[in-house]
C-alpha positions in Angstrom: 22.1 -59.9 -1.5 23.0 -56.4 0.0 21.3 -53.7 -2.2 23.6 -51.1 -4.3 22.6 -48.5 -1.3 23.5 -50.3 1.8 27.0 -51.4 -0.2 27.8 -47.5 -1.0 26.5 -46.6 2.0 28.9 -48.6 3.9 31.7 -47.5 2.0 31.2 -43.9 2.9 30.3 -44.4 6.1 33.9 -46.3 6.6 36.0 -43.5 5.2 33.7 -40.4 5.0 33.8 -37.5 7.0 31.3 -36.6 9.6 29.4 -34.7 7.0 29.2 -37.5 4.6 27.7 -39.4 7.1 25.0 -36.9 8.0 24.1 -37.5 4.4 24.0 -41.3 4.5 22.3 -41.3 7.4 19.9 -39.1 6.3 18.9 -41.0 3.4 18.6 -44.1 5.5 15.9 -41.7 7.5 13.8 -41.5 4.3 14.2 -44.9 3.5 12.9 -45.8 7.0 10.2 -43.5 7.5 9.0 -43.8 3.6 8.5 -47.9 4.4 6.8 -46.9 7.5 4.2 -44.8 5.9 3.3 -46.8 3.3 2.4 -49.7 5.3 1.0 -47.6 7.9 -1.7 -46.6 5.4 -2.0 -50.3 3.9 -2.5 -51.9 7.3 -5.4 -49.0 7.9 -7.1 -50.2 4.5 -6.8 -53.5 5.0 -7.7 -53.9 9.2 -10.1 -50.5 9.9 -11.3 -50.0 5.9 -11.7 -53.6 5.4 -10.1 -53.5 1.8 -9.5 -57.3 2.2 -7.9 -57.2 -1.4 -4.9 -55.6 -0.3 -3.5 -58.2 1.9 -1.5 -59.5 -0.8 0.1 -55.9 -1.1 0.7 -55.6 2.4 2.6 -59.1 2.7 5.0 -57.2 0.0 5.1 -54.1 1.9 6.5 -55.7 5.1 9.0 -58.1 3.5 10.4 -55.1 1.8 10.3 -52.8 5.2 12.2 -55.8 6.9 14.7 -55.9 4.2 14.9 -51.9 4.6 15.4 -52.3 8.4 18.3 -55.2 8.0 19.8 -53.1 5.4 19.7 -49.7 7.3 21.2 -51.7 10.7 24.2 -52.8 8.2 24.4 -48.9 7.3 25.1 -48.3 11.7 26.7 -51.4 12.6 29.5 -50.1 10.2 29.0 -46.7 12.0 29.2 -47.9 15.4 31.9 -50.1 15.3 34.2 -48.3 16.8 31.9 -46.6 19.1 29.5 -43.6 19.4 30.6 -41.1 16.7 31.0 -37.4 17.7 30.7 -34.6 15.2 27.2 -35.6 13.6 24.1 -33.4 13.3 21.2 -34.3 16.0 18.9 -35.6 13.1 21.6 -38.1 12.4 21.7 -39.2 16.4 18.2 -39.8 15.7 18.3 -41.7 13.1 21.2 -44.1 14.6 18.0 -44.7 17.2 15.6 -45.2 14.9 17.1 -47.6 13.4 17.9 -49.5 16.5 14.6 -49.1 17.4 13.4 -50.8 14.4 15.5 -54.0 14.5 15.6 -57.2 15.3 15.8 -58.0 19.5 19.2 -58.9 19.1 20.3 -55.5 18.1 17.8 -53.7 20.5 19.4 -55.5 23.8 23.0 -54.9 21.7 22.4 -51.3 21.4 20.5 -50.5 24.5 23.3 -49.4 26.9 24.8 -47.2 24.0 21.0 -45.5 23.5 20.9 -44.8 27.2 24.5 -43.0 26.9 23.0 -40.8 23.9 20.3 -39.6 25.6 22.7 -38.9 29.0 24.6 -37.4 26.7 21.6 -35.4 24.9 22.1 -36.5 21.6 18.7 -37.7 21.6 15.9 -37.2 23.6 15.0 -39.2 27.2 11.6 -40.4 25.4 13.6 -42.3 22.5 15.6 -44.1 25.3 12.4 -44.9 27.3 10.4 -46.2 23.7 14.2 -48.5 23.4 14.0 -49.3 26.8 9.7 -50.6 26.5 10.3 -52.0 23.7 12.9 -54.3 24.7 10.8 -55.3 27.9 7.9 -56.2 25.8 10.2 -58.7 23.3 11.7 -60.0 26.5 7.9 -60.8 27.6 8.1 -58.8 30.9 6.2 -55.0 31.7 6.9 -52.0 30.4 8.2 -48.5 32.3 7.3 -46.1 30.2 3.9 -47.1 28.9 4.7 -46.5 24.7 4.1 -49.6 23.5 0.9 -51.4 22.7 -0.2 -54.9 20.9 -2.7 -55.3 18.3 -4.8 -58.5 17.7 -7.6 -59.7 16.4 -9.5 -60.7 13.4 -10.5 -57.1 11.5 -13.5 -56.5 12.4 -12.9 -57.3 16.2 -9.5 -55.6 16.3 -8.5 -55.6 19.8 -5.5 -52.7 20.7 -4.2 -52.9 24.7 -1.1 -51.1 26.0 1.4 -53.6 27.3 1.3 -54.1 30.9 3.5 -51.5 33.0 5.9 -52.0 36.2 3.6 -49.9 38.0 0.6 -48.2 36.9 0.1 -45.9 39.8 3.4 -44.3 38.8 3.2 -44.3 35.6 2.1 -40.9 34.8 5.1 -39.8 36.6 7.2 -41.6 35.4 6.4 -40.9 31.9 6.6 -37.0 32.7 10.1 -38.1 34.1 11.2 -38.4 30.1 9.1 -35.7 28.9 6.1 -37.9 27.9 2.5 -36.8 27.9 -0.2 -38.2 30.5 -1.4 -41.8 29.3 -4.4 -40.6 29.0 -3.6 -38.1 26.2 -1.0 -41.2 24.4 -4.3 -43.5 24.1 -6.5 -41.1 22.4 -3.9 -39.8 20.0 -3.3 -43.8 19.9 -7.0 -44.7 19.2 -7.1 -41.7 16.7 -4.0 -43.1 14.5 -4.5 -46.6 14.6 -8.3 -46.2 14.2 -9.1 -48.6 17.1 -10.1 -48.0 20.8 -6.3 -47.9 22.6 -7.4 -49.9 25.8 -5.4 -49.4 29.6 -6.1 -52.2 32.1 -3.8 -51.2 35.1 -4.8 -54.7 36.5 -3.4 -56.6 33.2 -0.3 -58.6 33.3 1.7 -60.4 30.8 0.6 -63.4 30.9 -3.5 -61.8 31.4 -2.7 -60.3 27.9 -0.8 -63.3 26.2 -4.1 -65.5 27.2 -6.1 -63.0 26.0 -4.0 -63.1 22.6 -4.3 -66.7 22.1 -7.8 -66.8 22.5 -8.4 -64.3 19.9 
């Protein structure tokens, strides 16, 4: 059942002015990030803290951040029906990615052509189309460009965090400065730091090196 928000939301969205929109849109950005934080700082209790009696929580955390996302996507496939809106504040163009970027495959691979056009078209940022972009690559199962994505595995107390494999890690620096991304090096500590887990590069890794290496832990 479509929650009250998602069905006003719509409704303005159809007949609002740019404005209005901003608004929506900017609620579905708290709604997004709000989910995101919460089970951000679940997962940390439950895989790096061991607080084993939270699992339970957790399990209700991401069924309601996936009924967030699939009501937020509703919110821009209304939006984008017609096509790219002009008009709309930056934070809203960021939002439309953020959502994309936060649902299903289907929608990603929709999407990703109209992402790239927003950031030719500077409505969001090159690094937003490059975390699309990865983050498409790794669903399909093939390497990433860009180097922003990463899988996390393991039982808790031997949590294993890699980066996906890359295209080509001797260009990958460059490349990432290309969108205005820092050095790898720089990602994997701030990664280690957040996730509370050593963020691992293997240059030599592949796909299917990495799936084995899944399945076997």
């Amino acid at each position: 059942m479509r929650s009250l928000f998602s069905f006003i939301a719509l409704l303005l969205v159809a007949c609002g002015t740019p404005q209005s929109t901003d608004q929506i849109l900017a609620e579905v950005w708290q709604r997004d990030q709000a989910i995101r934080h919460q089970m951000m700082e679940l997962t940390r209790a439950v895989t790096v803290e061991g607080h084993m009696e939270l699992g339970d929580s957790l399990l209700a955390v991401n069924e309601a951040e996936d009924r967030i996302d699939a009501e937020n996507m509703a919110v821009v496939d209304s939006l984008l029906a017609e096509g790219l809106p002009e008009g709309l504040s930056a934070d809203s163009y960021k939002t439309i990615w953020i959502v994309i970027d936060h649902a299903s495959q289907e929608k990603q691979e929709q999407y990703l052509p109209l992402v790239e056009q927003m950031a030719e078209e500077e409505k969001i940022s090159q690094d937003e189309y490059a975390t699309l972009f990865d983050r498409v690559a790794m669903k399909q199962n093939r390497p990433q460009r860009y180097g922003t994505q990463s899988v996390q595995f393991g039982a808790p107390e031997a949590m294993q965090l890699y980066l996906w494999p890359v295209e080509c890690p001797a260009k990958l620096d460059s490349l990432r400065a290309s969108v205005g991304l820092s050095p790898i090096a720089a990602y994997l500590e701030v990664l280690t730091q957040t996730m509370g887990v050593e963020a691992k590069f293997d240059p030599q890794m592949t796909v299917e090196k990495l799936n084995a290496l899944r399945r076997v832990e």
